[in-house]
C-alpha positions in Angstrom: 0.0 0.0 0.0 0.9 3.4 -1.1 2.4 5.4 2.0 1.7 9.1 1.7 4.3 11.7 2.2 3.3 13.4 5.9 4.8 16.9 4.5 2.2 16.4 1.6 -0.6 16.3 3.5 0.0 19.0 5.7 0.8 20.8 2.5 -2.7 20.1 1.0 -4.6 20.3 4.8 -3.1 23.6 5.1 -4.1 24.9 1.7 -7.8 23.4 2.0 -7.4 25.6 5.4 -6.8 28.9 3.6 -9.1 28.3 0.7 -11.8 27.6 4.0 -10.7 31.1 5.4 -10.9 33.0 2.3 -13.9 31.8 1.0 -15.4 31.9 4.6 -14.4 36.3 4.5 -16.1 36.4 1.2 -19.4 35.5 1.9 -19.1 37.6 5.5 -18.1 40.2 3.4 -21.0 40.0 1.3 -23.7 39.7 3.3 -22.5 42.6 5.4 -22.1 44.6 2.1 -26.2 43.7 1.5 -27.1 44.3 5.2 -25.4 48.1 5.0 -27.1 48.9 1.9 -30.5 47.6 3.3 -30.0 49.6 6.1 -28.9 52.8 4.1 -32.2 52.3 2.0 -34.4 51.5 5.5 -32.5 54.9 6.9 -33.3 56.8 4.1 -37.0 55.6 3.6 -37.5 56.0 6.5 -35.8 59.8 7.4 -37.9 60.8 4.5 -41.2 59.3 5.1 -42.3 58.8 8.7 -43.0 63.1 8.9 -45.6 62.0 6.3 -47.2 59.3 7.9 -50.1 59.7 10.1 -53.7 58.9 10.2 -54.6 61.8 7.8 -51.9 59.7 4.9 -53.4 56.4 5.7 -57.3 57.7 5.6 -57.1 59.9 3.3 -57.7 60.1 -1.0 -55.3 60.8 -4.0 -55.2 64.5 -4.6 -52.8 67.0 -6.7 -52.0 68.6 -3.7 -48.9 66.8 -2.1 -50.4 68.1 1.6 -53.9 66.7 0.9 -52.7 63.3 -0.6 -53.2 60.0 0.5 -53.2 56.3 0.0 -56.5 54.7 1.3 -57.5 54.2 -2.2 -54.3 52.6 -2.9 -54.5 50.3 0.2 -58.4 49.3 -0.5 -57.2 48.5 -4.3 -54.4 46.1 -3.0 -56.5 44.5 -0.8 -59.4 44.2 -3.6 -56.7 42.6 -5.7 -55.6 40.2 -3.3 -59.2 39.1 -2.8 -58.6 37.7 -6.5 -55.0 36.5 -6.6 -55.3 34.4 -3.6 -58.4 32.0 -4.5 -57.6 31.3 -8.2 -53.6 30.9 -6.7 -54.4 28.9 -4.0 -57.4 26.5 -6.0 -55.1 26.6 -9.4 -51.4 26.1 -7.6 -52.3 23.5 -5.1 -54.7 21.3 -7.3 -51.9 21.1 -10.1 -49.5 20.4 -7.1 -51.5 17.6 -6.7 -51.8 16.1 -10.1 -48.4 16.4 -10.7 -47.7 14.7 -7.7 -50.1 12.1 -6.5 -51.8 11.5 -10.1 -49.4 11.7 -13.2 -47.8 9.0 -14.0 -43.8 9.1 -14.3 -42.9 9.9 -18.0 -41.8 12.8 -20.3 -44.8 14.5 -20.6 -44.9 15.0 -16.3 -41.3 15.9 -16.9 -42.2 18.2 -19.6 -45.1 19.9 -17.5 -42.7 20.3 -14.8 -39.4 21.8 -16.5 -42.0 24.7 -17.9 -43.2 25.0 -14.6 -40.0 25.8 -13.1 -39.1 28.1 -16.5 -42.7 30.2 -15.7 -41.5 30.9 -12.3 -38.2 32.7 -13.5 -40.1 35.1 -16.5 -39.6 38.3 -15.9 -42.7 39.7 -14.6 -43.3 42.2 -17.2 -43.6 39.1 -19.4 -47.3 38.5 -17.5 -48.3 42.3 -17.8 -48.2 42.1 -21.4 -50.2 37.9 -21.3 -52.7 39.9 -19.1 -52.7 42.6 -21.2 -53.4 40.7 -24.5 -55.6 37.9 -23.1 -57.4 40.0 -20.0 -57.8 43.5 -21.2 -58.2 43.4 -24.8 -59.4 39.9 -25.7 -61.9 39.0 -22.7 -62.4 43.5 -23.1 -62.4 43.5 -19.0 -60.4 46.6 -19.1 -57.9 47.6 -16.5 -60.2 46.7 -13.7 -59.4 44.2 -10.3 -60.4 41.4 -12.2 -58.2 41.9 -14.9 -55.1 42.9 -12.8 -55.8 39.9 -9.9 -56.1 37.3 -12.9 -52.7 38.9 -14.1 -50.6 39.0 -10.9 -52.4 35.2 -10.2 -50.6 34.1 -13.7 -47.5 35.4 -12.0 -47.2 33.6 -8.9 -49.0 30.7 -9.8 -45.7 28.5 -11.0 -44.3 29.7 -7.5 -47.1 28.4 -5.8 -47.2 25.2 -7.7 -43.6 24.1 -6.8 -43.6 25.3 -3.1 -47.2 23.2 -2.8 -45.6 20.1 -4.6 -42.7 20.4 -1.9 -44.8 20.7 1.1 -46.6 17.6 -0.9 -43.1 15.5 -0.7 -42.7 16.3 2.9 -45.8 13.8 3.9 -44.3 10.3 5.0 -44.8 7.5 2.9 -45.7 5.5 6.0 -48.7 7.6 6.7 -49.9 7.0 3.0 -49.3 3.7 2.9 -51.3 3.2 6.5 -54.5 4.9 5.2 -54.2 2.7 1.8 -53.5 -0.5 4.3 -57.0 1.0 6.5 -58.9 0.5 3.0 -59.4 4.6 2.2 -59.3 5.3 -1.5 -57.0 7.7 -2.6 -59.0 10.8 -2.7 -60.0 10.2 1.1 -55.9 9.8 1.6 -55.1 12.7 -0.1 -58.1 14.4 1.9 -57.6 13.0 5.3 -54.0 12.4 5.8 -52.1 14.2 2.7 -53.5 17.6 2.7 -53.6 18.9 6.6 -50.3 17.2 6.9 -48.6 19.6 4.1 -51.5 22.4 4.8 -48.5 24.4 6.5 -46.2 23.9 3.8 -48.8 24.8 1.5 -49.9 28.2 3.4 -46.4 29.1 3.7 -45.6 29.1 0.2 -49.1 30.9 -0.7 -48.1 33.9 1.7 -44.5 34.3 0.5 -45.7 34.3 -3.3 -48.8 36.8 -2.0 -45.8 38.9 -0.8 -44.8 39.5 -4.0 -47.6 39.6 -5.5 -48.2 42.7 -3.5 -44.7 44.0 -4.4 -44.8 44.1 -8.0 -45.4 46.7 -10.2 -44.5 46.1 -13.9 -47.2 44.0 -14.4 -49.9 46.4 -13.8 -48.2 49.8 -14.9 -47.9 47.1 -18.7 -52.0 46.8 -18.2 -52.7 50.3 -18.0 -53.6 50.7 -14.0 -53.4 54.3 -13.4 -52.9 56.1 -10.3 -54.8 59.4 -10.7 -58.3 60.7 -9.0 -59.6 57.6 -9.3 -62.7 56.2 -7.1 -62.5 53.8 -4.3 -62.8 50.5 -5.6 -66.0 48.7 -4.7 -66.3 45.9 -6.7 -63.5 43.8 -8.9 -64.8 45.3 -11.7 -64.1 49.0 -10.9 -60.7 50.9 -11.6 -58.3 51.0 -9.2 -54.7 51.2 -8.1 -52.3 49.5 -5.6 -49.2 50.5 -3.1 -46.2 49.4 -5.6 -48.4 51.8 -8.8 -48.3 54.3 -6.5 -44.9 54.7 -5.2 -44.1 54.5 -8.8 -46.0 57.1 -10.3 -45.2 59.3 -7.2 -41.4 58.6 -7.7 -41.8 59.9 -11.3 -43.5 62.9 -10.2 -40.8 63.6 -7.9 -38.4 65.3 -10.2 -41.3 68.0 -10.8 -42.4 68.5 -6.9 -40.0 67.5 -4.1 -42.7 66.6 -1.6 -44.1 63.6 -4.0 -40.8 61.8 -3.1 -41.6 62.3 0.7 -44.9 60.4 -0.1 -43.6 57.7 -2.0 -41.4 57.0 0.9 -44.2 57.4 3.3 -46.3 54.7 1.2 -42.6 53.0 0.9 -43.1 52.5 5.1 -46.5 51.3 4.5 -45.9 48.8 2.1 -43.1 47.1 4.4 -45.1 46.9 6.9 -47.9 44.7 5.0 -44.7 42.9 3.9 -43.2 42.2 6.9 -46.3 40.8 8.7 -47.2 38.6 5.5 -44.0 37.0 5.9 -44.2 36.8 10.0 -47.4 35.2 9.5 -45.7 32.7 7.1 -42.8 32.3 9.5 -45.5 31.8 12.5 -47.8 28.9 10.3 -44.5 27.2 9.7 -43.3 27.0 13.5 -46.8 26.2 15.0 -48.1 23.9 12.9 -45.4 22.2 10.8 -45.5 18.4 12.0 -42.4 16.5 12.2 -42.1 11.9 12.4 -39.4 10.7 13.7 
């Protein structure tokens, strides 16, 4: 047998050592490099915005006067919109989860359905403002109403949904399957008794997070047409409207003409991190409490 030279391997241990040190002081430095510039953004949202935000902000309607302006419109049309996205999401995303997982058989077409699936969910998402555009507003003639946008920003986060409801899908023991099968329940009953309020948390999770951005994006509905004038309160999803994201947008453009709009796209900035951050608590919360764990 081979006898290897002991200066050799200390040569080699020692190198792996440095190449473990150096590689370990890149990725410190970079995530400290993204945490300062998060915090120089969160500083200067936040310095620039929080004069702006009070009750009188939050309550009040879009005007032309940067004193008299604010976002309730903007926050009822979010929420309007997320009354669409979440059903057709939640019944399109988790039903395909489960065909794709529990029903279709093993083969190139499943394969096929799946490597587009994962394709879908990295398109940019202007791609789906102009699919909603085409299909939604000027084929189906909806216009740029709630319907039209929810069905848009649903296309979106729909592959995300899928493959984050097929993983919480995997997560279910086979031993728990196979018990229900062995107990004579047919295989909707399994996937209705034991399958789906096992990976329910898994499920929810992945629903919130895509929701979040969902909530956060903006191309999609500035491609549509959604404006973000003196428009009415939306009381229905077929009425105009416009959402946080449109808003900070439009106010951002209109910044270069009055300083104050940038004050109020910061303030709506705040706001919009806030509805953020508790989505994705609540996410973080449903995964700790009721994730189940077998040992």
């Amino acid at each position: 047998m081979r006898q290897l030279n002991p200066t050799l391997v200390e040569k080699r241990t020692n190198k792996k050592i440095i190449i473990n040190h150096i590689a370990k002081s890149l990725f410190l430095a970079a995530t400290l490099f993204a945490l300062i510039v998060l915090a120089i953004l969160l500083y200067r949202v936040c310095s620039d915005g929080i004069a702006f935000l009070n009750m009188d902000f939050i309550t009040g309607k879009l005007s032309t006067d940067p004193e008299k302006a604010g976002i309730f419109g903007a926050i009822i049309g979010t929420l309007w919109l997320m009354l669409v996205v979440a059903p057709v999401t939640m019944v399109l995303g988790v039903a395909t989860a489960i065909y794709l997982e529990l029903y279709a058989k093993k083969g190139k077409l499943r394969d096929f359905i799946q490597m587009n699936i994962g394709n879908l969910a990295g398109v940019p998402s202007i791609v789906y403002g102009i699919l909603g555009m085409t299909i939604f507003v000027r084929a189906l003639q909806l216009g740029n109403v709630v319907l039209a946008g929810g069905l848009t920003m649903a296309l979106l986060i729909l592959p995300i949904t899928i493959v984050a409801s097929q993983e919480a899908l995997r997560t279910v023991p086979s031993f728990m399957t196979e018990g229900s099968y062995g107990l004579g329940a047919t295989k909707w009953q399994t996937i209705q008794n034991v399958i789906l309020p096992i990976a329910l948390p898994g499920i929810l999770t992945g629903a919130i997070l895509s929701l979040s951005r969902a909530i956060g994006e903006t191309a999609p509905l500035v491609v549509i047409g959604i404006p973000a004038l003196l428009i009415p309160i939306p009381g229905s999803i077929f009425d105009k409207f416009t959402v946080l994201p449109v808003q900070i947008y439009y106010w951002t453009l209109d910044s270069t003409m009055v300083r104050e709009y940038a004050n109020l796209a910061a303030a709506t900035i705040i706001v919009l991190l806030i509805v953020l951050f508790l989505l994705n608590a609540t996410a973080i919360f449903i995964r700790n409490k009721f994730e189940k764990t077998f040992d």
